[in-house]
Steps between C-alpha positions, in 0.01 A plus 500: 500500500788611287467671156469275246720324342536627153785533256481627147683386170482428136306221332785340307289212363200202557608123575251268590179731544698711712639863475915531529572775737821650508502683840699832583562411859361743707412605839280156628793247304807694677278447847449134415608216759597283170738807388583502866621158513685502163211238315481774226668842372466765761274768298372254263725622198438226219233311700264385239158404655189307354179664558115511378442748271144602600502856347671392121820669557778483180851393465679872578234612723621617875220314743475472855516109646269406814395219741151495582407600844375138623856356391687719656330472847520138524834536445515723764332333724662193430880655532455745809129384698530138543891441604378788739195371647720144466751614714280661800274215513795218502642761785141504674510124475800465681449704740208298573632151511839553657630865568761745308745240333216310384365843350786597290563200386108426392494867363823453297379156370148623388617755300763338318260197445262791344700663314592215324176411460400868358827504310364222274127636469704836415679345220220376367273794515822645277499194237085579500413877502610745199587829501293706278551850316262691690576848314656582141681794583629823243747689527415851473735783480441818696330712282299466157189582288430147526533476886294814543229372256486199720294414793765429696670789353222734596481324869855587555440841356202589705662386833861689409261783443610600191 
């Protein structure tokens, strides 16, 4: 599968027992089929998000925003895998019961009919999962005493091999 889907931005304030997530717009929002379609801002400049706030971050903090793993491969599977395996077996079908005009049209059929049918389970799989803020992230110029007295610090040290 892809890399995952992760953008990072600043916790701007809590509504609700949620996290507000202002969101930088970075490489996976630019690549997004909602950006691609014009549903949202292409780069995700201003996008505020709600997410679960698992690890305690603070309004200021920079944070990285995730989907869990099981979310994002039914959504997969429901967007890509079953128009797919929709459309072969409608074609299959027809090919069965009455030859190659039968086929395309069955194919064609099927897959629209599940897409629209996965279109609505996909909609509300988005009204139903949250986002969470899987990482609180610091920013952490190149070099300082306090980076070096780190463990990261001394991690990126050791393997620079200074």
């Amino acid at each position: 599968m892809k890399d995952r889907i992760a953008e990072s931005g600043h916790v701007t304030g809590f509504k609700g027992g949620m996290t507000l997530v202002r969101l930088e717009g970075g490489h996976a929002c630019r690549k997004c089929g909602m950006a691609a379609m014009g549903l949202c801002r292409p780069g995700g400049t201003g996008m505020v998000l709600r997410a679960e706030n698992p690890l305690g971050a603070e309004v200021g903090q920079k944070v990285r925003v995730d989907i869990r793993e099981a979310a994002r491969a039914r959504g997969y599977l429901l967007a890509y895998i079953m128009p797919l395996v929709a459309f072969v077996g409608g074609g299959l079908m027809g090919m069965y019961l009455g030859g190659q005009g039968l086929s395309a049209l069955l194919a064609f059929v099927s897959m629209m009919l599940t897409a629209l049918v996965t279109y609505s389970r996909i909609r509300t799989m988005d009204r139903n999962e949250r986002l969470y803020i899987s990482r609180i992230l610091h920013d952490v110029p190149d070099f300082s005493p306090a980076v070096a007295s780190s463990c990261e610090g001394e991690e990126y040290l050791r393997a620079m091999g200074r």
